[in-house]
VOBA-1610 file (N, C-alpha, C; in pm, whole numbers, padded with zeros to 5 digits, always signed):
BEGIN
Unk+00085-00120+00000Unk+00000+00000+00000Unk+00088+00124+00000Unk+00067+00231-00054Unk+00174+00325-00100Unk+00042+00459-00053Unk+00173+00551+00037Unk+00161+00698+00118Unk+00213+00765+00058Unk+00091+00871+00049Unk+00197+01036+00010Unk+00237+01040+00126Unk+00396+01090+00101Unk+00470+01180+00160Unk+00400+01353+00242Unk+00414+01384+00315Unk+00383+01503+00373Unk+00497+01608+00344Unk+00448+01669+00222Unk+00581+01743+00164Unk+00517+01923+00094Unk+00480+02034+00203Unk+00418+02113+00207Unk+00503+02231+00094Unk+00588+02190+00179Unk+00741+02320+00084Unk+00727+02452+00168Unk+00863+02488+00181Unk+00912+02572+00274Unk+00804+02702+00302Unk+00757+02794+00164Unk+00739+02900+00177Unk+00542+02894+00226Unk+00479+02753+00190Unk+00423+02746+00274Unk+00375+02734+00414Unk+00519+02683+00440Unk+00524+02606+00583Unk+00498+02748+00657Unk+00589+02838+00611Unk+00626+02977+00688Unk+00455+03039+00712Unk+00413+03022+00581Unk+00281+03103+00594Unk+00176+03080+00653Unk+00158+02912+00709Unk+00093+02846+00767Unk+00132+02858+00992Unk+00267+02826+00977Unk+00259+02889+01086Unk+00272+03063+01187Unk+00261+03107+01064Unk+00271+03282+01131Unk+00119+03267+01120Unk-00003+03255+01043Unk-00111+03258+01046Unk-00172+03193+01147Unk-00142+03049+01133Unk-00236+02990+01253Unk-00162+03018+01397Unk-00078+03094+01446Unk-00034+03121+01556Unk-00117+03242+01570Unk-00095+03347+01507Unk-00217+03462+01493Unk-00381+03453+01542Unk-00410+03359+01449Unk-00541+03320+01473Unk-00572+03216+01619Unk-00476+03152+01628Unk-00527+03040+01747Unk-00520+03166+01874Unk-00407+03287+01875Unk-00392+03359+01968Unk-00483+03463+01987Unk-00580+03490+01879Unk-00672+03634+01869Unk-00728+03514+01947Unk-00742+03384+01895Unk-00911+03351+01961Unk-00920+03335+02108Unk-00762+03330+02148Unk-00728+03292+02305Unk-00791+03437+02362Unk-00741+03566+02329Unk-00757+03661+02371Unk-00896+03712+02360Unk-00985+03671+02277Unk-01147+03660+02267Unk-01171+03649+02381Unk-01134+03495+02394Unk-01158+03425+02536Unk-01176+03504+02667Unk-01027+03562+02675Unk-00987+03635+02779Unk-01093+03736+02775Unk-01113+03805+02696Unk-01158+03931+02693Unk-01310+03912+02780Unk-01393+03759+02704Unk-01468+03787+02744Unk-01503+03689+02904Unk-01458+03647+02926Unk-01448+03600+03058Unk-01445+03748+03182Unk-01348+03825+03114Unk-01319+03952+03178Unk-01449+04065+03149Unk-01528+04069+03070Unk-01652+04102+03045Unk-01776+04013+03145Unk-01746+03949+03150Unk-01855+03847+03204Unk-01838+03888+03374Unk-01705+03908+03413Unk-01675+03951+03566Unk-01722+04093+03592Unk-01687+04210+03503Unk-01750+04307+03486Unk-01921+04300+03469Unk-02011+04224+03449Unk-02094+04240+03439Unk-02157+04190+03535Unk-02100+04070+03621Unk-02140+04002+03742Unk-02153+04089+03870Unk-02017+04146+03865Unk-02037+04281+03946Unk-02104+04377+03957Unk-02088+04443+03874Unk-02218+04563+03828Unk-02367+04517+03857Unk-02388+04343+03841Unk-02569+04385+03862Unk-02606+04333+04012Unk-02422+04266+04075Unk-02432+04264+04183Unk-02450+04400+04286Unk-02371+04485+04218Unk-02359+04630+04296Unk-02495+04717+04272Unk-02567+04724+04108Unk-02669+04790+04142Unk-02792+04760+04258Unk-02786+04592+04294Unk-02932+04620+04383Unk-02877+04613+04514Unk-02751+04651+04525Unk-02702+04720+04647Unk-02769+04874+04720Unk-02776+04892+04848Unk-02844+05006+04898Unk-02695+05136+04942Unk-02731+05225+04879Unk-02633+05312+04871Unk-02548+05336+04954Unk-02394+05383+04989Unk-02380+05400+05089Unk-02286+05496+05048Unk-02251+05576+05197Unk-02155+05733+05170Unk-02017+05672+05070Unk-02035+05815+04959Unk-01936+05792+04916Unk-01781+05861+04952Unk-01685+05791+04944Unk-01543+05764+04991Unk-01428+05752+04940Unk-01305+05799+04993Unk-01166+05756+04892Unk-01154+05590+04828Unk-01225+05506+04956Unk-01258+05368+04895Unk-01316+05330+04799Unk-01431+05438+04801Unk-01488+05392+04667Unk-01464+05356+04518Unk-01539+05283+04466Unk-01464+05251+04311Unk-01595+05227+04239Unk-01507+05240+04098Unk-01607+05167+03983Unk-01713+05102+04017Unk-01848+05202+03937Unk-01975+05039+03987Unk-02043+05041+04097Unk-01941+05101+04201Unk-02049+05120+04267Unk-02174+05235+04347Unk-02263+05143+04423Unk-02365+05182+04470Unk-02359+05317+04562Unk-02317+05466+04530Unk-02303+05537+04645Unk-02414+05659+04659Unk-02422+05747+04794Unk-02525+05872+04851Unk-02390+05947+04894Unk-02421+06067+04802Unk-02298+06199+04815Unk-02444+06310+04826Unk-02404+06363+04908Unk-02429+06497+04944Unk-02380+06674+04913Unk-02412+06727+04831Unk-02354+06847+04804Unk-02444+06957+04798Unk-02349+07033+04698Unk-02418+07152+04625Unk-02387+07193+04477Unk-02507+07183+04431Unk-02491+07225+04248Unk-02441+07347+04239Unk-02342+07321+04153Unk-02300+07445+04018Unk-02301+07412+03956Unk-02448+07503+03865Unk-02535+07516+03784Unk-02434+07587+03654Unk-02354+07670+03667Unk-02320+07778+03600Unk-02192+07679+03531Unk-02171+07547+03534Unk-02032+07482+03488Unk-02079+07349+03433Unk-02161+07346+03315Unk-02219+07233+03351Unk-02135+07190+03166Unk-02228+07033+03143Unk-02147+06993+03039Unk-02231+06900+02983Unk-02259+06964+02829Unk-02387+06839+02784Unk-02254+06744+02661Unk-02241+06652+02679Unk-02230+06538+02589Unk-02276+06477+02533Unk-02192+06525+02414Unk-02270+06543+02222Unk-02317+06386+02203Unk-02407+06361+02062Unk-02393+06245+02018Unk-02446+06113+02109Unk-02543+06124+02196Unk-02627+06048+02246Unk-02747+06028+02225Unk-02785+05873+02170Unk-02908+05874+02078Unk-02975+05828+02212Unk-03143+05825+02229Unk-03189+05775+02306Unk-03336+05737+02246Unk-03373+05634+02231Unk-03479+05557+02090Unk-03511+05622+02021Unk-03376+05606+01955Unk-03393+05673+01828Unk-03370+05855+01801Unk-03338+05934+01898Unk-03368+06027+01885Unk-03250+06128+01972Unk-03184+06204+01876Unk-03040+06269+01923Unk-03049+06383+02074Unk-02924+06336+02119Unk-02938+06439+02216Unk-02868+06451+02284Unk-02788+06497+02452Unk-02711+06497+02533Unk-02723+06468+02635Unk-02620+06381+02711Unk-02585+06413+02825Unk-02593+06464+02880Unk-02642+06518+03057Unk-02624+06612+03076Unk-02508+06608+03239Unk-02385+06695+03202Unk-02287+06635+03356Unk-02331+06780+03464Unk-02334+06773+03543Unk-02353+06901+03621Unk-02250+06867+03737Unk-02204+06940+03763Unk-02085+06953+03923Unk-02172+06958+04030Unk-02096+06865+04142Unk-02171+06852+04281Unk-02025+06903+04352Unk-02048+06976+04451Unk-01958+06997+04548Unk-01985+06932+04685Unk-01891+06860+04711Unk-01923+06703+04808Unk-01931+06791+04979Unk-02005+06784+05006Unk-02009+06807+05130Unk-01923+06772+05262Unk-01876+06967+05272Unk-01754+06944+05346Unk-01656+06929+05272Unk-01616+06941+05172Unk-01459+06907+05084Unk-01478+07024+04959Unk-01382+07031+04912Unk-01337+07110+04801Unk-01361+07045+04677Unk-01402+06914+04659Unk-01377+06826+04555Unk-01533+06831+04481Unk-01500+06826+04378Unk-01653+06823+04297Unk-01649+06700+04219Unk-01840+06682+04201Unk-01825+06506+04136Unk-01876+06560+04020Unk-01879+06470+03917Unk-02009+06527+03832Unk-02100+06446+03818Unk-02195+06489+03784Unk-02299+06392+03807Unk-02403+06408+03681Unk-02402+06329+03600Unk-02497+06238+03503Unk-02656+06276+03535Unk-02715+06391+03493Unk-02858+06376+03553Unk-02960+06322+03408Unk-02899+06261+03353Unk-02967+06187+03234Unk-02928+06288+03066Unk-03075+06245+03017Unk-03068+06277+02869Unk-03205+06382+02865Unk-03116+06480+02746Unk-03235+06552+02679Unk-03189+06536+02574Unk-03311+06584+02497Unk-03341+06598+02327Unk-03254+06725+02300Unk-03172+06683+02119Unk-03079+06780+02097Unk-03194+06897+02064Unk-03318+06874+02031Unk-03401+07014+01977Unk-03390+06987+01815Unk-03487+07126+01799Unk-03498+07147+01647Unk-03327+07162+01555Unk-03294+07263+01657Unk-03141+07314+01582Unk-03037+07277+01681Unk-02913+07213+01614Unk-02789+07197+01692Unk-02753+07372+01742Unk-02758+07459+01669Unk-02727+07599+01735Unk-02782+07672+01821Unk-02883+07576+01887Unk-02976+07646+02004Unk-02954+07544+02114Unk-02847+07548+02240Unk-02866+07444+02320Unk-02983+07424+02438Unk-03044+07300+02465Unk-03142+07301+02521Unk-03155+07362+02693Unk-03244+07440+02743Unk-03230+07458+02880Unk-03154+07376+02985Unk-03077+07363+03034Unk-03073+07277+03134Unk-02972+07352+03319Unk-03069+07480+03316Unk-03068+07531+03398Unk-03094+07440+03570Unk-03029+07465+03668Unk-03043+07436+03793Unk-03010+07504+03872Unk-03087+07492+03999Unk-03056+07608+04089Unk-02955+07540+04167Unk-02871+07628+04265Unk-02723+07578+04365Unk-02752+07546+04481Unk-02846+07440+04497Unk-02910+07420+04631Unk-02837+07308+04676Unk-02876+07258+04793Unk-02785+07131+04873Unk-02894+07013+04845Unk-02841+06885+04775Unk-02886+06799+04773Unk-02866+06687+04795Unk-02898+06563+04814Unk-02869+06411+04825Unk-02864+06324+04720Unk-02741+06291+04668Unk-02784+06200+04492Unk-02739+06066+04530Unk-02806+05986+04475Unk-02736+05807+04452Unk-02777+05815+04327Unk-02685+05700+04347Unk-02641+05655+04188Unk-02506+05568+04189Unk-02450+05515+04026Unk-02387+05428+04011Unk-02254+05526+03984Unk-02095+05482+04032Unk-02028+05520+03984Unk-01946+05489+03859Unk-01936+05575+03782Unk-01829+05524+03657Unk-01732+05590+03618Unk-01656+05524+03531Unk-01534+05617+03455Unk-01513+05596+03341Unk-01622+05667+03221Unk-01617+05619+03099Unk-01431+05634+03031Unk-01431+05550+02940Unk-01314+05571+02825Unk-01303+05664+02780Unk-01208+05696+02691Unk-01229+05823+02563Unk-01282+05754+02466Unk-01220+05618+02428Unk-01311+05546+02271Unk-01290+05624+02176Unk-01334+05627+02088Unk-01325+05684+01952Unk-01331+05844+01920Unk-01269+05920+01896Unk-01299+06032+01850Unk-01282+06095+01730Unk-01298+06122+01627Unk-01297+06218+01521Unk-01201+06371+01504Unk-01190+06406+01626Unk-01157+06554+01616Unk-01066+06577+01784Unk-00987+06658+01743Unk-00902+06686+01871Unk-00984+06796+01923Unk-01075+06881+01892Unk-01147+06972+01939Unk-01256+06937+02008Unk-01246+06870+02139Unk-01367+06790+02194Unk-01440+06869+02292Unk-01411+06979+02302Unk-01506+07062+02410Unk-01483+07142+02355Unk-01600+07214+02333Unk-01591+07368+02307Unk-01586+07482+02437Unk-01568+07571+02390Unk-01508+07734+02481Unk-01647+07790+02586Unk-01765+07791+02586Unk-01839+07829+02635Unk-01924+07765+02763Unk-01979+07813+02848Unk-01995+07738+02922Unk-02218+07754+02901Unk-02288+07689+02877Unk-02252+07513+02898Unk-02142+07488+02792Unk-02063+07398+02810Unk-01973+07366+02763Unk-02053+07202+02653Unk-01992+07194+02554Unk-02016+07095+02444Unk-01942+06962+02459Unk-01946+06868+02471Unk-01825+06770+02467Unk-01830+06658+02397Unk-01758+06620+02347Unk-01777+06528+02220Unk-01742+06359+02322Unk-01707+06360+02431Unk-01653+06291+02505Unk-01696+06269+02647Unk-01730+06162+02747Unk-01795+06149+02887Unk-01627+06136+02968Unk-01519+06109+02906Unk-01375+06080+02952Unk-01342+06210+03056Unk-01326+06153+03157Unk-01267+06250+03294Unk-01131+06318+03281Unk-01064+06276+03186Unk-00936+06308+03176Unk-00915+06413+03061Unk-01022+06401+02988Unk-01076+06547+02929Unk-01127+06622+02993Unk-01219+06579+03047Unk-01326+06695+03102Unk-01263+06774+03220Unk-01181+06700+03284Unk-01125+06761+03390Unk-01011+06844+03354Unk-00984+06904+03233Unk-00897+06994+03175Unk-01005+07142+03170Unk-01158+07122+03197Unk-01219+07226+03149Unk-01260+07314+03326Unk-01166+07268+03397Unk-01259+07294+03513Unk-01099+07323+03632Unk-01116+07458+03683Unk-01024+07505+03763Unk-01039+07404+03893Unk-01157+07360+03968Unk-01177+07292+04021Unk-01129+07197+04051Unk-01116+07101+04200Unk-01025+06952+04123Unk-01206+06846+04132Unk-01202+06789+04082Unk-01288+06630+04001Unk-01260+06507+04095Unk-01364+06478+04163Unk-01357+06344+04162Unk-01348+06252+04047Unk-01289+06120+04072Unk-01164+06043+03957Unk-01352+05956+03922Unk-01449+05987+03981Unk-01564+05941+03901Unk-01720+06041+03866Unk-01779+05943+03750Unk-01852+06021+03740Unk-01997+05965+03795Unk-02058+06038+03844Unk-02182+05999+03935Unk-02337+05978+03882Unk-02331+05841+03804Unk-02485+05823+03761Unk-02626+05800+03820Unk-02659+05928+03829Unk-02778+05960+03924Unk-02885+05851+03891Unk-02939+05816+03988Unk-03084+05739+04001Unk-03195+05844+03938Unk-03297+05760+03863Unk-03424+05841+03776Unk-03516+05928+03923Unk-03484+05842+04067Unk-03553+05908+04153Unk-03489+06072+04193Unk-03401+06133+04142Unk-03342+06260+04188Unk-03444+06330+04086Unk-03459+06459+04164Unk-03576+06556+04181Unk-03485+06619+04053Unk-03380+06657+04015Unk-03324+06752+03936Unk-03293+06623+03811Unk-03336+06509+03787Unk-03269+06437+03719Unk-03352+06454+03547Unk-03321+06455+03491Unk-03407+06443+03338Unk-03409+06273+03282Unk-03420+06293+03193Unk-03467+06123+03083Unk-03377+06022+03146Unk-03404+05947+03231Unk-03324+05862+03243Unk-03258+05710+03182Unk-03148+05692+03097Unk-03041+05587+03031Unk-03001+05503+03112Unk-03054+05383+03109Unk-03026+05261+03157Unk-02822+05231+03151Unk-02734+05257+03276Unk-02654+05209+03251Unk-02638+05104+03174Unk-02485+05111+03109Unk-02460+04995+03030Unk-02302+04947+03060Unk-02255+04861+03135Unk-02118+04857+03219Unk-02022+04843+03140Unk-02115+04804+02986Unk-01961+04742+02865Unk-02029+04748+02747Unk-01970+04782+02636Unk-01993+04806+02512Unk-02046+04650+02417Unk-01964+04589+02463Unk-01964+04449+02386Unk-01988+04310+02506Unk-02092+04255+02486Unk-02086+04141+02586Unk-01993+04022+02570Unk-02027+03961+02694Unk-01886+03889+02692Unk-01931+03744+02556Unk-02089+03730+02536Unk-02124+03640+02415Unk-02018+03670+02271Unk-02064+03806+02236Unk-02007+03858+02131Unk-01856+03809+02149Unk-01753+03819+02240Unk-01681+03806+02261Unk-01581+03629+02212Unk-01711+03566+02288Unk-01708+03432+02257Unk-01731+03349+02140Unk-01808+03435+02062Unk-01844+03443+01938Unk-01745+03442+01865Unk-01679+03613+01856Unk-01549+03614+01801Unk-01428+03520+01810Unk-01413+03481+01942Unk-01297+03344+01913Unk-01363+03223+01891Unk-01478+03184+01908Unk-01484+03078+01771Unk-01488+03075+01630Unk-01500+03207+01633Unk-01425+03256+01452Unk-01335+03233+01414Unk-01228+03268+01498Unk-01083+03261+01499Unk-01036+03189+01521Unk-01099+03068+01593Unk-01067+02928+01643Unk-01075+02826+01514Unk-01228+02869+01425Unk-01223+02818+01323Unk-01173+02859+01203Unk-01130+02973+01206Unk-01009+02976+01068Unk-00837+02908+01106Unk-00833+02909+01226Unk-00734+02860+01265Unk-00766+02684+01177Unk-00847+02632+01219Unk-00870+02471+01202Unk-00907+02465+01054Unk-00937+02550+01003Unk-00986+02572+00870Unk-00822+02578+00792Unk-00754+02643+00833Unk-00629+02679+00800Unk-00510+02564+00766Unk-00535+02490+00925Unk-00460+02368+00967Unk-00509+02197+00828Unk-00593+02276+00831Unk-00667+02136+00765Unk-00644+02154+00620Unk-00618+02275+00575Unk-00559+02329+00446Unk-00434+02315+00391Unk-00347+02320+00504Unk-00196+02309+00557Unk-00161+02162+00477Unk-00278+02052+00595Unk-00233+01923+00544Unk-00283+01824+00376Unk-00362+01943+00345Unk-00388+01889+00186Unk-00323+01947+00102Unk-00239+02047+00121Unk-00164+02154+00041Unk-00023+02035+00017Unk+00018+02028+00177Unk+00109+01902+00167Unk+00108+01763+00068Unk-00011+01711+00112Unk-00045+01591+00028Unk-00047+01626-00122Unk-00154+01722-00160Unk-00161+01725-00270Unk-00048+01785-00355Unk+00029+01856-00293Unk+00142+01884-00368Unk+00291+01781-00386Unk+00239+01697-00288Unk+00346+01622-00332Unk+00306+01488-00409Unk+00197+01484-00426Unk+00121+01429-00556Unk+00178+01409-00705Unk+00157+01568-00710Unk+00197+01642-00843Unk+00348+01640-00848
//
């Protein structure tokens, strides 16, 4: 009984293993990614039906906290480019001054409609009274941007961006390192947006490396008929 030889030739060999090392490794890191999505999300819906508690230097990401301050109204910051079913509009961040401290949070009091005209910005006047907010803490990304011009000069101020590490360039003030997503129950709050802890779930994730898992095997299995059949011929 007579065997082909397994005889691929060099310049395939090369191309076969830089590829399927590539691919077997995106799909590892899929993996990772979304396992690490899946912990992020375990947390978060563990922390929202948590009951608030004072917020602190301890505090972190996610969670459940009750800060006490006072609004300034006069520094506030709508963030551009937020659809909400279907329908454009902003952010709105307003500064809390934490009670008792120098430090200001900002705080997320939801969504309004951009309006008829982008050149008319919508009311979002408040008075500087002392209030009680809960809510979830976060610290969005920068993500994607278009333009190095991400806030404009005026105050309300425009921002193409929810990123603290921008925004906190627009403000003499110092910033708490989060931003404070108010509960729909605050008296000053507008349209309220269902947090969302992650862009991409950890499925999608898993998804993607069995893509990559299967071009890898798709690849491998190509590898060994390329061999055979070329040493056929």
């Amino acid at each position: 009984m007579k065997f082909n030889k397994f005889n691929p030739g060099k310049k395939i060999t090369i191309f076969f293993i830089f590829f399927a090392i590539t691919f077997f490794l995106l799909g590892l890191w899929q993996v990772e990614r979304g396992h690490e999505k899946s912990k992020i999300i375990v947390e978060f819906n563990n922390n929202i039906k948590k009951s608030p508690v004072s917020f602190s230097e301890a505090s972190s990401k996610w969670d459940r906290v009750s800060i006490k301050g006072l609004w300034k109204g006069s520094k506030q910051i709508l963030v551009d480019n937020v659809i909400n079913s279907g329908v454009a509009g902003y952010k709105v961040l307003t500064p809390l001054q934490i009670n008792e401290s120098e430090v200001f949070i900002l705080v997320d009091r939801g969504w309004v409609s951009q309006g008829k005209s982008r050149n008319i910005l919508p009311n979002i006047d408040i008075k500087d009274e002392y209030v009680e907010v809960n809510g979830i803490l976060e610290n969005p990304e920068l993500g994607f941007v278009l333009s190095e011009d991400l806030v404009t000069a005026n105050w309300p101020k425009v921002s193409q961006t929810k990123n603290l590490e921008v925004l906190s360039k627009e403000f003499d003030e110092q910033l708490a390192p989060y931003i404070l997503v108010a509960d729909p129950t605050l008296k000053n709050s507008l349209a309220y947006m269902k947090v969302i802890p992650t862009n991409m779930t950890a499925e999608k994730h898993f998804g993607y490396a069995i893509q990559w898992f299967t071009m890898f095997v798709a690849l491998c299995l190509m590898y060994f008929w390329l061999g055979f059949k070329k040493n056929e011929e």
